[in-house]
N, C-alpha and C positions, 0 to 999 in steps of 0.2 A: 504494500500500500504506500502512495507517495502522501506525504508531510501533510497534504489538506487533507486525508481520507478518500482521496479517487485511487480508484483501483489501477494498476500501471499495465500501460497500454505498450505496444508492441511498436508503438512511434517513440513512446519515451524511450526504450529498450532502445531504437535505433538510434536517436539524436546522441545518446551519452558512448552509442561506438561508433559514431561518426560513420555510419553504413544506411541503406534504404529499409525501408520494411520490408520492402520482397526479400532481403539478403535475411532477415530477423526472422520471418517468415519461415525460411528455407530451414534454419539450424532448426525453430522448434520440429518440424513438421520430419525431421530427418534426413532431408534431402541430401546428396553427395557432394551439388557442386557447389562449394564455398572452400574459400583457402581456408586451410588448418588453422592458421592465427587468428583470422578474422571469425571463425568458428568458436576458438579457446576465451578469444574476448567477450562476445555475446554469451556465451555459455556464464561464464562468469559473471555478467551482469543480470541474468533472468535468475542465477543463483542469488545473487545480492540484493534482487527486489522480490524474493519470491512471489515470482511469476510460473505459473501453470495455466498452459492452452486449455480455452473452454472445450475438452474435449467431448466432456458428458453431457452434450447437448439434446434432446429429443429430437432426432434425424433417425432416420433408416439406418447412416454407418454407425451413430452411436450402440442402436440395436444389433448388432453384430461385432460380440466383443471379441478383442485380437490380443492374442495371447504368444506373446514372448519368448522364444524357445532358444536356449544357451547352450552349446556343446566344447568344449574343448579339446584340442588335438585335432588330428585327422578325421575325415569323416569313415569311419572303419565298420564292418561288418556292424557289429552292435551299434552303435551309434544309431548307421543309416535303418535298424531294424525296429528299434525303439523309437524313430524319429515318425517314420510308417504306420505306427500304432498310434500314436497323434495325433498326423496328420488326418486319419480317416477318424478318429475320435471328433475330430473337430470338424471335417463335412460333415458328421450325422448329427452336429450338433448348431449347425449352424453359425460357427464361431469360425475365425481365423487365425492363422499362425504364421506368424514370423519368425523367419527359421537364422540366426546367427550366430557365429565366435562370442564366447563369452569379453564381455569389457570390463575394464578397470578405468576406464578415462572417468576424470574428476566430474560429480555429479553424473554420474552413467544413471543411475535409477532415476533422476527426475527428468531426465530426457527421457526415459523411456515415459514416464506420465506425458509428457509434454508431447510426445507422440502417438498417444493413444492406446497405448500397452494396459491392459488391466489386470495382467497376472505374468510370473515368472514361470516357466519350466526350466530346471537346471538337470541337464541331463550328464551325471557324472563330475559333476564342474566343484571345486572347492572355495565355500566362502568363508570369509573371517567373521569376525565380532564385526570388524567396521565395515564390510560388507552387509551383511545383516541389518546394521541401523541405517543406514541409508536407505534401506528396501522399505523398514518400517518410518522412517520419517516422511517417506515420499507416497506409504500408503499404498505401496505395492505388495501383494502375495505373493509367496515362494514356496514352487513345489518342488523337491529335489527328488530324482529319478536315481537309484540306485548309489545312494549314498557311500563318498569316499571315508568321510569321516564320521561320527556320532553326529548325528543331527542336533541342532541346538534345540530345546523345546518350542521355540516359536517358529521353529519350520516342519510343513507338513513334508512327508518323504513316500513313497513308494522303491520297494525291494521287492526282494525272491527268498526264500528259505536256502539260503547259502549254507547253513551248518547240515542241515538236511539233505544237501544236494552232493557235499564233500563226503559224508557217511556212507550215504549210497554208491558213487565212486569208489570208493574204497573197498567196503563191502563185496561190491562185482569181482573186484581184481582178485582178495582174498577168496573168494566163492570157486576163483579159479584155478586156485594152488596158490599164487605167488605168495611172500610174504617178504619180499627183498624189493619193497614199496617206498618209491620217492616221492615227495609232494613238491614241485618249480609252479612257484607262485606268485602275484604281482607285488605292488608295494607291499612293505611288511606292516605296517600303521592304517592299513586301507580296511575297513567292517569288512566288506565286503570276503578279502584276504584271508583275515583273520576267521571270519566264521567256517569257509571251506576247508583249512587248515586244522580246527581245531576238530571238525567232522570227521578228516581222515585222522588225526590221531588218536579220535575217540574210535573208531574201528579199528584202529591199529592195535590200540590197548586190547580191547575188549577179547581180540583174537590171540593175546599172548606173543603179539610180531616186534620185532624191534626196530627202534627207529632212531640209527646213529643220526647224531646232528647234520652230518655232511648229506644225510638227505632231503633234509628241508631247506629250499634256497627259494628267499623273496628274489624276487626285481620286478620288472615292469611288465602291464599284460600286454607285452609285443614281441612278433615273433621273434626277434632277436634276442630277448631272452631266452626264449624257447631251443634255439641255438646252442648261446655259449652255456646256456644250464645243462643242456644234455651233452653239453662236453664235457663240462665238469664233474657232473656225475658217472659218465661212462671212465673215465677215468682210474675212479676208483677203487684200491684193490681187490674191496667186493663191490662190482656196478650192479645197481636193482632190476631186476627182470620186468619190471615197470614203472611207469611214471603216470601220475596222477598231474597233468598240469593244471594252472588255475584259471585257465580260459583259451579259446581252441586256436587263439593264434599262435599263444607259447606251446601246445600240443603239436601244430605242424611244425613248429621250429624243430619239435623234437625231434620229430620224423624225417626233417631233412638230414640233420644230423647223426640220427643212426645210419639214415640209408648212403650216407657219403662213408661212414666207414666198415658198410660194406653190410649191417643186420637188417633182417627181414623183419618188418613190421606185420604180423605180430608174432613172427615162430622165433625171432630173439629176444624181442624187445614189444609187451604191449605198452598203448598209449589211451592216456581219458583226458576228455577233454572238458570244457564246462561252458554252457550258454545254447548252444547250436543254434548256430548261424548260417549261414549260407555256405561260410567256410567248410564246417565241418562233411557236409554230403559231398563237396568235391574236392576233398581232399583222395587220400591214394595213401590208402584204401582207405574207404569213407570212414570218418572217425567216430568210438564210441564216445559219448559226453554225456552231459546232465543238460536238459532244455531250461533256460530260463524262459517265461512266458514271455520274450521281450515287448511284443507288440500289444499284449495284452497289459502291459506296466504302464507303456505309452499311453496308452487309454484310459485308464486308471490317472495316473497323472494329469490329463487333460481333462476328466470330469470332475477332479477334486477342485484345479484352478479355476474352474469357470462356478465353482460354488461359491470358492472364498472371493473371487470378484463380485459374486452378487452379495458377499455380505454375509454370507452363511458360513456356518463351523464344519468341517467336514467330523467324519466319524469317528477316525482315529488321527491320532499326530504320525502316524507310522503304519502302512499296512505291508504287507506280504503274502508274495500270490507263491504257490508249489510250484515245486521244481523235479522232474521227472528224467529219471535215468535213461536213454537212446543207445541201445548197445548195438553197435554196428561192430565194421569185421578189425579192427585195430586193435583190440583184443584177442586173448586166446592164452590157454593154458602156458606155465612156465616152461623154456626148454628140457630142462629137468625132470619135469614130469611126463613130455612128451615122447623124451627118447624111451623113461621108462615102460610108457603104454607100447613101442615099437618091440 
């Protein structure tokens, strides 16, 4: 509000950066073409008068709310499967989605108000504290989609039964003889990680298996982990007649890496994988994994965000949809027990 009590207008905005209204215009409304600087200066003064575009207008486009959708990294198998659960969440819903890179540029959350955003989807994406309060001062919703970290309590989230999905895994491989069971899995501090992990070493226990340290090895869910993990473990001077990876891109890493030095997938070496993705059925030989419902989370996500846009509480701060075991041919009894069958 300016100094008499009139509400500030998007002419005052431009007189004080010395630019037109159509250029004032263009930053709220998100358009591309304006130079960086002349973008960073407006931005800075609709943040110093706070100013927010009448966006909630009674129109047709205000009836048709547009919902925000954030992904970090690559657009990778998962990503683009969860993103697909979404986007068809949001044609049966009437609503629209804007699909980009997560931001950090200063005041990112009241642009996104000031462009018509009335909810977040974070798909995988890690926020802070000061994250967070910029979402809540600007009055924007956040639904996180397979959360990296413990959700804060004032963020709703959608998962998968990860602890139940790594059990299961594991489970299968033991079921098969092995018991010289690795887990290569992504960050080590990631829920997601941690719950899969903790599933296979709850079947590991339970079966009386051992689990030298040198076979549980975090790193990232990319196939290059999947890689140099199965180097490091075939290495060793007892290497596990299986790997359990913690999602199917570090799975086919693995498989590239046995199969360069020379074992057969699965009469040396099986492989599990976790998500099934597009990845997994064209892999070679199609890989066994644990389904996450991904497109089904997407949709779940998109109906919780268009709740808390209207103002409503969803039902829980956290849901979790089952996660179902896919045994395909990547698996198969230990060599050991195979020659013994011969």
């Amino acid at each position: 509000m300016r100094p008499n009590g009139r509400r500030t207008t998007l002419a005052d905005i431009a007189r004080a950066a010395g630019v037109s209204v159509a250029t004032v215009s263009k930053v709220v409304n998100g358009r591309g073409d304006v130079a960086p600087q002349t973008r960073t200066r407006v931005q800075e003064l609709l943040h110093q008068h706070d100013y927010l575009a009448p966006v909630f207008r009674h129109t047709a486009a205000a009836e048709t709310p547009t919902i925000e959708v954030q992904f970090q990294g690559g657009l990778k198998s998962y990503v683009a499967e969860t993103l697909e659960g979404i986007i068809d969440s949001a044609s049966a819903s009437g609503a629209s989605v804007v699909i980009s890179k997560a931001s950090r540029a200063p005041h990112w959350a009241r642009d996104l108000v000031s462009a018509g955003r009335r909810a977040v989807i974070a798909v995988t994406s890690v926020y802070t504290t000061a994250h967070l309060n910029e979402l809540a001062r600007s009055g924007l919703p956040l639904v996180v989609l397979d959360p990296l970290h413990l959700p804060d309590s004032r963020v709703n989230s959608v998962g998968a039964t990860n602890f139940a999905g790594g059990l299961a895994a594991t489970r299968h491989l033991l079921s098969l003889g092995h018991r010289r069971v690795a887990y290569l899995g992504g960050p080590a501090m990631a829920v997601c990680n941690q719950a899969r992990m903790h599933g296979y070493r709850a079947a590991m226990e339970a079966e009386g298996a051992r689990v030298p340290d040198a076979y549980v090895r975090p790193g990232e869910f990319t196939y290059e982990t999947g890689l140099l993990g199965a180097a490091v473990l075939l290495d060793l001077p007892e290497p596990p007649t299986a790997v359990f990876a913690g999602n199917d891109e570090i799975a086919v890493g693995v498989i590239e890496t046995a199969r360069s030095r020379g074992l057969r997938i699965p009469e040396d070496l099986s492989v599990v994988g976790f998500d099934d993705t597009s990845l997994a059925q064209m892999a070679s030989p199609p890989l066994t994994t644990v389904r996450q419902p991904l497109r089904e989370m997407g949709a779940a996500a998109l109906r919780i965000a268009l709740r808390l846009a209207d103002g409503e509480k969803a039902d829980s701060h956290h849901i979790e949809l089952a996660t179902e075991l896919v045994v395909r041919a990547s698996t198969a009894p230990p060599p050991e027990a195979s020659s013994r069958r011969g």
